[in-house]
N, C-alpha and C positions, 0 to 999 in steps of 0.2 A: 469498282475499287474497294478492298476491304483494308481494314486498318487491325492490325496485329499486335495484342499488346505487346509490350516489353517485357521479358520475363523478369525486370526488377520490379515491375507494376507488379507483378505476379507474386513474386517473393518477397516482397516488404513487409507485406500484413501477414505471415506466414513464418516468417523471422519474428516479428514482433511480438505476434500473440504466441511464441513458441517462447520466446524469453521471458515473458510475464507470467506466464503459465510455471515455468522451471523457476524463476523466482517463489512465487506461491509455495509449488512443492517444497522447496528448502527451508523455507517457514514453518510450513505443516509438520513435516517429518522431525526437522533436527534442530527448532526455532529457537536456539538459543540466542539469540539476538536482543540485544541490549535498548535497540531502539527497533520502531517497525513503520511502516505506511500504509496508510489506512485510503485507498480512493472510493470515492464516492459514499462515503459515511450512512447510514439512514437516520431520519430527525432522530436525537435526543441519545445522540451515539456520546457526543461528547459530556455532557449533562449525567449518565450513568457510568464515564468511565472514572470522574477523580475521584472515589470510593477506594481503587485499587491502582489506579496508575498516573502517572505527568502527562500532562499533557506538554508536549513539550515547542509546535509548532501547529499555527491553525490557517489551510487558506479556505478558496473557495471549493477545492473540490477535494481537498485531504486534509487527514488528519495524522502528526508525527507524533504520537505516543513513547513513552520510557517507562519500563521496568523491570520487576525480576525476571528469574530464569523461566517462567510459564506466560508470558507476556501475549505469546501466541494462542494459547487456550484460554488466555483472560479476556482478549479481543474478539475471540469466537464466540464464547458464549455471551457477548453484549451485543450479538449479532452484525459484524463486521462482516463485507462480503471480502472474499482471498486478501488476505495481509502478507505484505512482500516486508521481506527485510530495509531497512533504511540504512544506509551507508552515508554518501558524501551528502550538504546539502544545498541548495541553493537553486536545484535546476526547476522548482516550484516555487512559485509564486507564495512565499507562505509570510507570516508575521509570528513573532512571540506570542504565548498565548497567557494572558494575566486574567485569570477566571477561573 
């Protein structure tokens, strides 16, 4: 007896990491985006960012940054991995960040 995935089982992680990816991209290229999200930070991400930008929401595994129109090349060079634009919020787990 073999067991055969499902091609949803197949195409979820495949969708997924195809829309996070294309998010990325539209940050990189055209990142005019007023706010952004930051997952999985490295220590001392947020500590060198209020120099240049809000911190505007902080949880455990991201971080929602605000600023000007270069926001996406300011969060690169503080060595952020792929920065997706941030739109609606709520669907993380996050808190005000007062620091």
């Amino acid at each position: 007896m073999t067991i055969e995935p499902s091609p949803w089982l197949i195409a979820l992680p495949l969708v997924l990491s195809g829309w996070i990816g294309r998010l990325a991209l539209v940050m990189r290229l055209g990142g005019d985006a007023l706010g952004a999200l930051v997952m999985m930070a490295p220590d001392g991400f947020v500590g060198s960012l209020l120099k240049d930008v809000a911190v505007v929401s902080l949880g455990p595994v991201s971080v929602t940054p605000s600023g000007g129109m270069d926001l996406d090349a300011t969060l690169y060079a503080h060595g952020a991995p792929p920065v997706l634009p941030a739109g609606l919020t709520g669907w993380l787990p996050q808190s005000g960040f007062t620091g």
